[in-house]
PDB file with SEQRES, HELIX, SHEET and CRYST1 records, atoms N, CA, C and O in Angstrom:
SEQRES   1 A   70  UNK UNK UNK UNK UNK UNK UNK UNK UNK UNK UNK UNK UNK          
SEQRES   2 A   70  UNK UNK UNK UNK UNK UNK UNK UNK UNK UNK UNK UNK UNK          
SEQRES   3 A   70  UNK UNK UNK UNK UNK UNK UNK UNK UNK UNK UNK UNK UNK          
SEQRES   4 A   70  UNK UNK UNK UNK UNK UNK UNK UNK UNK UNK UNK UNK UNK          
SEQRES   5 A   70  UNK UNK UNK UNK UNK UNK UNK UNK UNK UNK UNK UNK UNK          
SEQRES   6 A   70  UNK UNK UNK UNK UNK                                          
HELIX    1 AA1 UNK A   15  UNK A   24  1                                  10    
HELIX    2 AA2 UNK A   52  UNK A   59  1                                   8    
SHEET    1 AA1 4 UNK A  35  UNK A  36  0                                        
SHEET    2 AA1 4 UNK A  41  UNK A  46 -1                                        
SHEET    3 AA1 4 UNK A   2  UNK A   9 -1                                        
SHEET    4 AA1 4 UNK A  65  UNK A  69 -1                                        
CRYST1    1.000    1.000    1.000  90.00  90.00  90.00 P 1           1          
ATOM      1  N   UNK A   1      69.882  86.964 110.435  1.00  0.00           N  
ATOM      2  CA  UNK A   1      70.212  87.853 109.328  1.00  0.00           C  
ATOM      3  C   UNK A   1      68.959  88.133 108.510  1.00  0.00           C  
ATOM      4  O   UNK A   1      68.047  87.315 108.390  1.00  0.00           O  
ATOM      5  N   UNK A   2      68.971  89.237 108.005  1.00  0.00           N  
ATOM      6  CA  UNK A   2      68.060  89.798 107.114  1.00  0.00           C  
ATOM      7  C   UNK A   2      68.534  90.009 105.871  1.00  0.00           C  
ATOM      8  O   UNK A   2      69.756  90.044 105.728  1.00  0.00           O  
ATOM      9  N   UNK A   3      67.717  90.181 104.795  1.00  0.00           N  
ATOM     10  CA  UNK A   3      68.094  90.590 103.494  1.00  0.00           C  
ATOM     11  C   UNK A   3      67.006  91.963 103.182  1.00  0.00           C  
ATOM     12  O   UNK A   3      65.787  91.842 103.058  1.00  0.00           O  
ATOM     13  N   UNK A   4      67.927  93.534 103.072  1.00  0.00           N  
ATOM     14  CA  UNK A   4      67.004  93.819 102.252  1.00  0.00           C  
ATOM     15  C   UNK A   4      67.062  94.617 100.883  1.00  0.00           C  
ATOM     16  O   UNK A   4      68.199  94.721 100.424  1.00  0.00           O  
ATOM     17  N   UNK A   5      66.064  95.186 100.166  1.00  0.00           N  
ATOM     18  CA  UNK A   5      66.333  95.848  99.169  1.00  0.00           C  
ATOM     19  C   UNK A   5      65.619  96.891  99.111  1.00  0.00           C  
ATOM     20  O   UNK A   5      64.436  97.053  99.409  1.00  0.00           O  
ATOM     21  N   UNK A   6      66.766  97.954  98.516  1.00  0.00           N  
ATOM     22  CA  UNK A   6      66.144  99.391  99.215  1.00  0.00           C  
ATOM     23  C   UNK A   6      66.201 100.247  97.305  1.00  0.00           C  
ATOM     24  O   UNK A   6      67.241 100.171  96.650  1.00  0.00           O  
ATOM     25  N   UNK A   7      65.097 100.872  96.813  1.00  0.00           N  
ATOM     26  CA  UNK A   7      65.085 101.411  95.426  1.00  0.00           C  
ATOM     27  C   UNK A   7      66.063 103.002  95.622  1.00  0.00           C  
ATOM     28  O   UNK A   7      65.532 103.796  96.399  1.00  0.00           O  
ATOM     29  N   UNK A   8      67.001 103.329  95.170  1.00  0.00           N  
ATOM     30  CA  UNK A   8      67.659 104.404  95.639  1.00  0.00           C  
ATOM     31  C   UNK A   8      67.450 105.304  94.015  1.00  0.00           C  
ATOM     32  O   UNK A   8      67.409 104.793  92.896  1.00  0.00           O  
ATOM     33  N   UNK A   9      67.368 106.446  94.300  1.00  0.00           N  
ATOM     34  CA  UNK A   9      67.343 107.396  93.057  1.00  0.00           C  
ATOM     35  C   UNK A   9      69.004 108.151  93.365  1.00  0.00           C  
ATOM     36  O   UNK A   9      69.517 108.244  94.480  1.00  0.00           O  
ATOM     37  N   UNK A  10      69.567 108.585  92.178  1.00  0.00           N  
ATOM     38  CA  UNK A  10      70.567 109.584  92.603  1.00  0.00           C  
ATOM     39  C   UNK A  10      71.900 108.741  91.879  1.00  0.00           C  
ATOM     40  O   UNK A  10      72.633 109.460  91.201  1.00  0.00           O  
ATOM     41  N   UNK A  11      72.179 107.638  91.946  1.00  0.00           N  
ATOM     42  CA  UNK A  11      73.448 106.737  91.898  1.00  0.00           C  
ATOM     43  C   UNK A  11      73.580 106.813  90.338  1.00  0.00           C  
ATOM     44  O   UNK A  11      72.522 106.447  89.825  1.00  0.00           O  
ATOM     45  N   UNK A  12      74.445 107.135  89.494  1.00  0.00           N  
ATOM     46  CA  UNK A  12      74.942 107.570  88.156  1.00  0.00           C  
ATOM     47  C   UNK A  12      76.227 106.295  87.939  1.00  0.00           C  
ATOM     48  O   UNK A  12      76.286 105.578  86.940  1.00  0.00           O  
ATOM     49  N   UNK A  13      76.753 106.257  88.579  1.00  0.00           N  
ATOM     50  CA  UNK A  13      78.066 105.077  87.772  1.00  0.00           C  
ATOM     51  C   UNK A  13      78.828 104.397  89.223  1.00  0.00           C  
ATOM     52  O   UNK A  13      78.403 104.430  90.378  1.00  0.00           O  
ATOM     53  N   UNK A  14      79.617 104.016  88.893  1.00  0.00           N  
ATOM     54  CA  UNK A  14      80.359 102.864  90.080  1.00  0.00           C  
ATOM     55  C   UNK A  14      80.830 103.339  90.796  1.00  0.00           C  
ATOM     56  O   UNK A  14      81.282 102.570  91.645  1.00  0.00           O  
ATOM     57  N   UNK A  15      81.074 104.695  91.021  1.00  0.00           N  
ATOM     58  CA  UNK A  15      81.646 105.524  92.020  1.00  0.00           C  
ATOM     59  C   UNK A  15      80.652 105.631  93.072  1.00  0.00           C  
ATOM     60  O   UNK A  15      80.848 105.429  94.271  1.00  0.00           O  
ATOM     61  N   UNK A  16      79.229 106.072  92.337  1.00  0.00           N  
ATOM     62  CA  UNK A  16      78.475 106.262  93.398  1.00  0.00           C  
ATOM     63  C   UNK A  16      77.764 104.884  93.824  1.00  0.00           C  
ATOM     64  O   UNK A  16      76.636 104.865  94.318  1.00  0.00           O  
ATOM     65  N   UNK A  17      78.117 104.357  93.715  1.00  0.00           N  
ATOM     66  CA  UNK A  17      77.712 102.221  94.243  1.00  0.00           C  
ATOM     67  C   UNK A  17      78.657 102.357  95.567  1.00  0.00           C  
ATOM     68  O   UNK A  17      78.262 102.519  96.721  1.00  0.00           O  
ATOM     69  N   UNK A  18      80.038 102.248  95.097  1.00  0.00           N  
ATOM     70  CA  UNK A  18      80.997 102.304  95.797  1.00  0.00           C  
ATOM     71  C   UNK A  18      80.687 103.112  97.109  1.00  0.00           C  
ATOM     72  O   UNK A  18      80.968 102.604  98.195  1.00  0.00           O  
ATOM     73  N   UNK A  19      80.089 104.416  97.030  1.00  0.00           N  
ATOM     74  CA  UNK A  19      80.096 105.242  98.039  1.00  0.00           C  
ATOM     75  C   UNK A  19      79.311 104.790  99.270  1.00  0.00           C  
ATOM     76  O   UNK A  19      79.493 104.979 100.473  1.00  0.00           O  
ATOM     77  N   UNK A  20      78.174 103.987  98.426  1.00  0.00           N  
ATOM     78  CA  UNK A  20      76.729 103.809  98.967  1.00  0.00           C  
ATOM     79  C   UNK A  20      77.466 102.739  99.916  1.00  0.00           C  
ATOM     80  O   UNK A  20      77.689 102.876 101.119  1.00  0.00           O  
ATOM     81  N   UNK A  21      77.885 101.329  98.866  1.00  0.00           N  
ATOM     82  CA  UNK A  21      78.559 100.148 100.064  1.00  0.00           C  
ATOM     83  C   UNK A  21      79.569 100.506 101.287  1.00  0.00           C  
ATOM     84  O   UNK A  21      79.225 100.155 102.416  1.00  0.00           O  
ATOM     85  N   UNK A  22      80.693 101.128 101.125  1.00  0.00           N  
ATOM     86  CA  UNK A  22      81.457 101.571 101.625  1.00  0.00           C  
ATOM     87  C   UNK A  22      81.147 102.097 102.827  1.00  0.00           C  
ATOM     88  O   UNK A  22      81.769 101.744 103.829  1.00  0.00           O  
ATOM     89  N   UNK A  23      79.744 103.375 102.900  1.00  0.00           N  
ATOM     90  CA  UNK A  23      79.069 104.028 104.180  1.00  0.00           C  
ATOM     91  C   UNK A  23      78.062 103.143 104.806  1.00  0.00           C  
ATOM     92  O   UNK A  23      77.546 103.403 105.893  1.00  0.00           O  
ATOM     93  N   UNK A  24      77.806 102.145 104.138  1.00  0.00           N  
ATOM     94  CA  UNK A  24      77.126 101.261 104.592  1.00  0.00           C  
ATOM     95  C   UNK A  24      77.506 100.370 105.306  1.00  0.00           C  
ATOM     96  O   UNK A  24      76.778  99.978 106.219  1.00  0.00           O  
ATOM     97  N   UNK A  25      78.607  99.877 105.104  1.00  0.00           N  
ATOM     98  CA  UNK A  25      79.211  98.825 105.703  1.00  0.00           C  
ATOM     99  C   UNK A  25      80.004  99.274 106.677  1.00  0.00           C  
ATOM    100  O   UNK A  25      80.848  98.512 107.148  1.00  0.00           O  
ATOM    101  N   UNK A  26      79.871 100.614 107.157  1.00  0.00           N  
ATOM    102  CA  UNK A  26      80.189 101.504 108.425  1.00  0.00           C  
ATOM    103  C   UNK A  26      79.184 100.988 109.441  1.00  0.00           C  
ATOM    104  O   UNK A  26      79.397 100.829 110.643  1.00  0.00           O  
ATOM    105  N   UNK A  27      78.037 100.747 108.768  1.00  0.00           N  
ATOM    106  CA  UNK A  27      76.962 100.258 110.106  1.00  0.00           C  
ATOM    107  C   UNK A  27      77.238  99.312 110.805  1.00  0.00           C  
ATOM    108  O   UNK A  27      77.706  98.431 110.083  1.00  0.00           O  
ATOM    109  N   UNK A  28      77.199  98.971 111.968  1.00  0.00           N  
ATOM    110  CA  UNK A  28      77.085  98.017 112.807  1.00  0.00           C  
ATOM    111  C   UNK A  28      75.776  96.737 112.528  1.00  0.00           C  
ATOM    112  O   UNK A  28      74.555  96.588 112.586  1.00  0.00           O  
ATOM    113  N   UNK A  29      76.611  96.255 112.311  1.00  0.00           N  
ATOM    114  CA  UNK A  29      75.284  94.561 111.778  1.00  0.00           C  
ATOM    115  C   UNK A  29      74.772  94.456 110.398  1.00  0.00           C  
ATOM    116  O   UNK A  29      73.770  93.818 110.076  1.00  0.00           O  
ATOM    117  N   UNK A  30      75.653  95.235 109.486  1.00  0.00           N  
ATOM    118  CA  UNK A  30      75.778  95.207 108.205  1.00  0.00           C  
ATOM    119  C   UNK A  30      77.327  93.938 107.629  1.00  0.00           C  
ATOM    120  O   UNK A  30      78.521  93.815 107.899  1.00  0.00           O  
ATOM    121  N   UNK A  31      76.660  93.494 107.052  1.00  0.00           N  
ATOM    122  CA  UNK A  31      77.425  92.214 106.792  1.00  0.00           C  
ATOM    123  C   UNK A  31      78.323  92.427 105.454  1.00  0.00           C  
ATOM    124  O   UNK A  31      79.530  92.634 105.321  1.00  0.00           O  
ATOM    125  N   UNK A  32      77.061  92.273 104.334  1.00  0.00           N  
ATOM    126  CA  UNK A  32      76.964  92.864 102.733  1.00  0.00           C  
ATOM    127  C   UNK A  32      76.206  94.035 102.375  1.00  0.00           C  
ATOM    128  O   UNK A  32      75.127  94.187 102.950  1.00  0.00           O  
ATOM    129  N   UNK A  33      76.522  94.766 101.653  1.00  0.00           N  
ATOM    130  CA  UNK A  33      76.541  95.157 100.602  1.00  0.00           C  
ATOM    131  C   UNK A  33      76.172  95.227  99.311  1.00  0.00           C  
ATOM    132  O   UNK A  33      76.659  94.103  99.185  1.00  0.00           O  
ATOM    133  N   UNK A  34      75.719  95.508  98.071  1.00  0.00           N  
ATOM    134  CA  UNK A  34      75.544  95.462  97.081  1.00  0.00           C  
ATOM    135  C   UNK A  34      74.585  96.858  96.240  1.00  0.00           C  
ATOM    136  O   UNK A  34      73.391  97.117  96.390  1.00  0.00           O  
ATOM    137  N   UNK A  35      75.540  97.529  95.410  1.00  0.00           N  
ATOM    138  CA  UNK A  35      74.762  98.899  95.207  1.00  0.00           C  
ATOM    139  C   UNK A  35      74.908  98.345  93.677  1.00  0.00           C  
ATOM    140  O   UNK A  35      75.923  97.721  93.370  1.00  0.00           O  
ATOM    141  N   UNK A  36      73.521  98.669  92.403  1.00  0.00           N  
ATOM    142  CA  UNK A  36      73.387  98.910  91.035  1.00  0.00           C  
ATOM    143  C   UNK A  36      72.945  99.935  90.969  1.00  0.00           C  
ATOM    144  O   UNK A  36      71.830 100.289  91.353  1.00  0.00           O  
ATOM    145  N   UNK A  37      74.095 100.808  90.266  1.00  0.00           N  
ATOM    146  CA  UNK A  37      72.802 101.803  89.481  1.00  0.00           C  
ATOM    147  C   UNK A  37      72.483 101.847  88.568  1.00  0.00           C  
ATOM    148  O   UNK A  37      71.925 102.910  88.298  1.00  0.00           O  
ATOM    149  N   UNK A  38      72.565 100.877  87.507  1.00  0.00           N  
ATOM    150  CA  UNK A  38      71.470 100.257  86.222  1.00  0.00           C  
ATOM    151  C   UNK A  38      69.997 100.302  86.846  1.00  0.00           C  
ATOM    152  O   UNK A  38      69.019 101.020  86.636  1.00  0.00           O  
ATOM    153  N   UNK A  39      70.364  98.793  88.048  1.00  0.00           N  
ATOM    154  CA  UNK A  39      68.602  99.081  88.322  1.00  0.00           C  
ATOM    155  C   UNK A  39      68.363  99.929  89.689  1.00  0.00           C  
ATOM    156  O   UNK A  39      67.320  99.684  90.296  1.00  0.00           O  
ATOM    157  N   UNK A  40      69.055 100.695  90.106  1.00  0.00           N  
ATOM    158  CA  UNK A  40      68.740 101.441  91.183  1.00  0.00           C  
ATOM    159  C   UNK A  40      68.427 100.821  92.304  1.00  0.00           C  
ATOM    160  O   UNK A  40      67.276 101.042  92.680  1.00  0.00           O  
ATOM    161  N   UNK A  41      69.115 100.057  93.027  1.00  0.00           N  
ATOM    162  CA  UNK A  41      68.826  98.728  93.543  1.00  0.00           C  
ATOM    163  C   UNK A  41      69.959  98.714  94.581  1.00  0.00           C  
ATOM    164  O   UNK A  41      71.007  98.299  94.086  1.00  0.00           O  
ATOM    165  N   UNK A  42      70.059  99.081  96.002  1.00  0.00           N  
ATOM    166  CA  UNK A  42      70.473  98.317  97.045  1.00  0.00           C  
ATOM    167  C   UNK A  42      70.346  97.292  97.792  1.00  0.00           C  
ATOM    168  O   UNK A  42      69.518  97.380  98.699  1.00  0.00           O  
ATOM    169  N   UNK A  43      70.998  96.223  97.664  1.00  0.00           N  
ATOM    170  CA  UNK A  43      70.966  95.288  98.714  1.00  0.00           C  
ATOM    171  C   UNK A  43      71.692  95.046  99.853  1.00  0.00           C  
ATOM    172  O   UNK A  43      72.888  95.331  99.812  1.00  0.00           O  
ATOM    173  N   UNK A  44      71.224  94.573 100.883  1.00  0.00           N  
ATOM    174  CA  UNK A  44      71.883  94.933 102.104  1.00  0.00           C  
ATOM    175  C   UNK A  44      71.486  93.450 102.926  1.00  0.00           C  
ATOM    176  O   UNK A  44      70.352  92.997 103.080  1.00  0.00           O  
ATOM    177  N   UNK A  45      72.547  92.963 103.310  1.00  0.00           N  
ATOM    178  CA  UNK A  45      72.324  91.747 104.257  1.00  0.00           C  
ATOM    179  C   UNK A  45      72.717  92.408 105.462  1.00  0.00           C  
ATOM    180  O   UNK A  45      73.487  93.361 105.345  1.00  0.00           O  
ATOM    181  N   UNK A  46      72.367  92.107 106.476  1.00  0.00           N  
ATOM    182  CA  UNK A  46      72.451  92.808 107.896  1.00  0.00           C  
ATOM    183  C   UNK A  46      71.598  91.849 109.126  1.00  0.00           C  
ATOM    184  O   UNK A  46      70.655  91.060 109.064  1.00  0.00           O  
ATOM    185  N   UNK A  47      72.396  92.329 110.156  1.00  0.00           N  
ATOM    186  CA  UNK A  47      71.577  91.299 111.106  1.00  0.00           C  
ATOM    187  C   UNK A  47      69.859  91.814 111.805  1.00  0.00           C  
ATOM    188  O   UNK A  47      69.488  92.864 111.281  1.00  0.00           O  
ATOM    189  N   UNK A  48      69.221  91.454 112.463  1.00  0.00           N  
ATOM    190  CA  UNK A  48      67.444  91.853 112.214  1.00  0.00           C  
ATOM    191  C   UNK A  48      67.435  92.789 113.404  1.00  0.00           C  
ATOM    192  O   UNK A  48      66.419  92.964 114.076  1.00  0.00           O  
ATOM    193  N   UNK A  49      68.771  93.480 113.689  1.00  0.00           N  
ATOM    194  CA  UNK A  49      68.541  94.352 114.804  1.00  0.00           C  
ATOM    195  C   UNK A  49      68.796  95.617 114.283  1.00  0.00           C  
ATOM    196  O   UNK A  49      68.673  96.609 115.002  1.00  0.00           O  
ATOM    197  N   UNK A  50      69.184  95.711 112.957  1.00  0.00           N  
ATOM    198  CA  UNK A  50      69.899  96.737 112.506  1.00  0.00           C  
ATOM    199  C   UNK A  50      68.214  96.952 111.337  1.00  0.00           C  
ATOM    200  O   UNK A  50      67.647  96.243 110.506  1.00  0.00           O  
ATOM    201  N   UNK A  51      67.905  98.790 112.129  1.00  0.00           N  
ATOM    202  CA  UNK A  51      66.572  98.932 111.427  1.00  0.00           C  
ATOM    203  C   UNK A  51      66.989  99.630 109.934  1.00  0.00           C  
ATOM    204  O   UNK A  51      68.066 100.161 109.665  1.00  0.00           O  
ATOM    205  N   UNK A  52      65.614  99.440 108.895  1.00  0.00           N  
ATOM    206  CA  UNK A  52      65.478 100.234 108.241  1.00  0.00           C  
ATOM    207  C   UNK A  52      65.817 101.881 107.471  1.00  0.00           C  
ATOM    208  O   UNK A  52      66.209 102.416 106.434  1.00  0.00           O  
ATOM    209  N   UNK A  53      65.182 102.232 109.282  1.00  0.00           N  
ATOM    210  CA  UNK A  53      65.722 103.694 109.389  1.00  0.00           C  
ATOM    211  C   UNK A  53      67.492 104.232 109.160  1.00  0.00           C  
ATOM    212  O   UNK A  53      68.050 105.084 108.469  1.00  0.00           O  
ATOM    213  N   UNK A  54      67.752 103.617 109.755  1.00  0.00           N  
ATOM    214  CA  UNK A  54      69.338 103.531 110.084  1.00  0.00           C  
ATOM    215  C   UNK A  54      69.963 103.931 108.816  1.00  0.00           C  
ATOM    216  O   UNK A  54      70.833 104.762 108.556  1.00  0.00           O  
ATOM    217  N   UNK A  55      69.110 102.904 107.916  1.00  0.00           N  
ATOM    218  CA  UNK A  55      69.815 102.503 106.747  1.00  0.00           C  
ATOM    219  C   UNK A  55      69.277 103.863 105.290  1.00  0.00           C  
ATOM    220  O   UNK A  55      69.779 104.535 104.389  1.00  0.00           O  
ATOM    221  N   UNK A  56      68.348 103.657 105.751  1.00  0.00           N  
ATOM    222  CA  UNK A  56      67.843 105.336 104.837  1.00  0.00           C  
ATOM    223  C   UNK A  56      68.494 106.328 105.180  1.00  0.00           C  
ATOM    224  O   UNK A  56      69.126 107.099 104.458  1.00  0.00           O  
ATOM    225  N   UNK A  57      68.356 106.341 106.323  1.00  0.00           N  
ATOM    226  CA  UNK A  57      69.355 107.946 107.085  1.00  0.00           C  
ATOM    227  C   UNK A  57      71.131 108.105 106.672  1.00  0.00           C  
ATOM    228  O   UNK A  57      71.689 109.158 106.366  1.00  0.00           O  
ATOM    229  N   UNK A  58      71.740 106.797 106.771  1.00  0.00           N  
ATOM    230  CA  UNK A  58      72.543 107.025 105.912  1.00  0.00           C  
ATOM    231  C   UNK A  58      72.885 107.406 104.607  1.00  0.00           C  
ATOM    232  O   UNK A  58      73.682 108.262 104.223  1.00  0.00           O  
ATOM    233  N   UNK A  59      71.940 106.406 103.796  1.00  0.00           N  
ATOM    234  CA  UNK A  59      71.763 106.878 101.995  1.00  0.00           C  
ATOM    235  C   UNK A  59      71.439 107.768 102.314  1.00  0.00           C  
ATOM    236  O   UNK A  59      72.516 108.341 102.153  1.00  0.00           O  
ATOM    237  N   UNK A  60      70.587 108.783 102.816  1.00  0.00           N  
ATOM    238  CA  UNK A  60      70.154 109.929 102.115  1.00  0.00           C  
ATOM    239  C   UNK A  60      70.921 110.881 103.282  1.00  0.00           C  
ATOM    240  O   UNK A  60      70.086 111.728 103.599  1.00  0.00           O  
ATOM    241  N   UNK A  61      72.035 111.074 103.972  1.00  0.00           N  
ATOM    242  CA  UNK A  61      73.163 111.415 104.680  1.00  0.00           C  
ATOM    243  C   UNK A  61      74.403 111.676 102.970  1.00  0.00           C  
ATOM    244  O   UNK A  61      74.998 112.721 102.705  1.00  0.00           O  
ATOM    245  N   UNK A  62      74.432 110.505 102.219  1.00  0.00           N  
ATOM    246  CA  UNK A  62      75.191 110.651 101.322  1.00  0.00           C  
ATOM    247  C   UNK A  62      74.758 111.567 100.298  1.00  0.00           C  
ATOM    248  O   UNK A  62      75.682 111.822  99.525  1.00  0.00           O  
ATOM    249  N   UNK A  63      73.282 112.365  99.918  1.00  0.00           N  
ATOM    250  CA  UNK A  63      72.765 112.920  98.739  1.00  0.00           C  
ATOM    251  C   UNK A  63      72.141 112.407  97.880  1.00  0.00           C  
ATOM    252  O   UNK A  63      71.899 112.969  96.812  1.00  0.00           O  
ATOM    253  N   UNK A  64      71.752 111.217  98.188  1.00  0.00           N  
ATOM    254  CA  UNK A  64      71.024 110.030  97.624  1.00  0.00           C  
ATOM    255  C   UNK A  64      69.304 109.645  98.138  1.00  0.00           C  
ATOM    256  O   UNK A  64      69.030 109.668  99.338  1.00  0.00           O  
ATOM    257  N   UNK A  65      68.499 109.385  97.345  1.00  0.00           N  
ATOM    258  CA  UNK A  65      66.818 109.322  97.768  1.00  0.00           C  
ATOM    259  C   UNK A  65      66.658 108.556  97.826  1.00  0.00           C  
ATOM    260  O   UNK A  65      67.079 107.988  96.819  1.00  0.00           O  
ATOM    261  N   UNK A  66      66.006 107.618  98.780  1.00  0.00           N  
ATOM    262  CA  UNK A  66      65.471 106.245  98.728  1.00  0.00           C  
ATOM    263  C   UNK A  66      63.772 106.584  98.701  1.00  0.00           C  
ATOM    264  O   UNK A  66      62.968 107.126  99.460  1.00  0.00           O  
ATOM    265  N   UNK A  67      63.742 105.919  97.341  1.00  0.00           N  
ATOM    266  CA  UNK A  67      62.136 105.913  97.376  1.00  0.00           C  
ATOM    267  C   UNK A  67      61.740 104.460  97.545  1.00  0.00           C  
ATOM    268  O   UNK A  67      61.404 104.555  98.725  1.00  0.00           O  
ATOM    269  N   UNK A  68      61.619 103.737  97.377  1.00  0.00           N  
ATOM    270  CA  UNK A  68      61.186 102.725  98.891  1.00  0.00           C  
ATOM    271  C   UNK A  68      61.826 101.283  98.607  1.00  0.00           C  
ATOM    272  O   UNK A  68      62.539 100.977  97.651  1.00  0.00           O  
ATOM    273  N   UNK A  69      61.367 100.410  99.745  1.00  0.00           N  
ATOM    274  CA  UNK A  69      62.076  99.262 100.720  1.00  0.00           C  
ATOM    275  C   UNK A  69      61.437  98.070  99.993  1.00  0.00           C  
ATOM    276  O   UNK A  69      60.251  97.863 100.248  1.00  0.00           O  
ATOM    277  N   UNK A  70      61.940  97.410  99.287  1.00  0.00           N  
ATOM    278  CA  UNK A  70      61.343  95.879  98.811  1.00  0.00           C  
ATOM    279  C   UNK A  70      60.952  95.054  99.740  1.00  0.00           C  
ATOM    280  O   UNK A  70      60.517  93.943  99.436  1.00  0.00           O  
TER     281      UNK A  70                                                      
END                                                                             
């Protein structure tokens, strides 16, 4: 398993958290979850086969920017 954290621009209140976990946890080898948009802050536990890319292409599939990967 991996942990990561991804800086997302775009996310306004708990709806759009919700949206982010929800399409996320559509991925295959996505475990957790965790969207703030106080600090603009995704976290994502997932297993180490499941890339990066994957995971941007979705957020920004939803209307959402990831400006970058912790």
């Amino acid at each position: 398993m991996q942990n990561l954290i991804f800086k997302v621009e775009g996310m306004v209140c708990h709806g759009c958290e919700r949206r982010i976990e929800n399409a996320l946890l559509t991925l295959n080898g996505v475990k957790e979850v965790k969207a703030n948009f106080n600090t603009k802050e995704v976290a994502i536990t997932c297993s180490k086969d499941l890339s990066s890319s994957a995971i941007i292409a979705k957020i920004t599939d939803l209307g959402f920017k990831v400006l970058k990967e912790d």
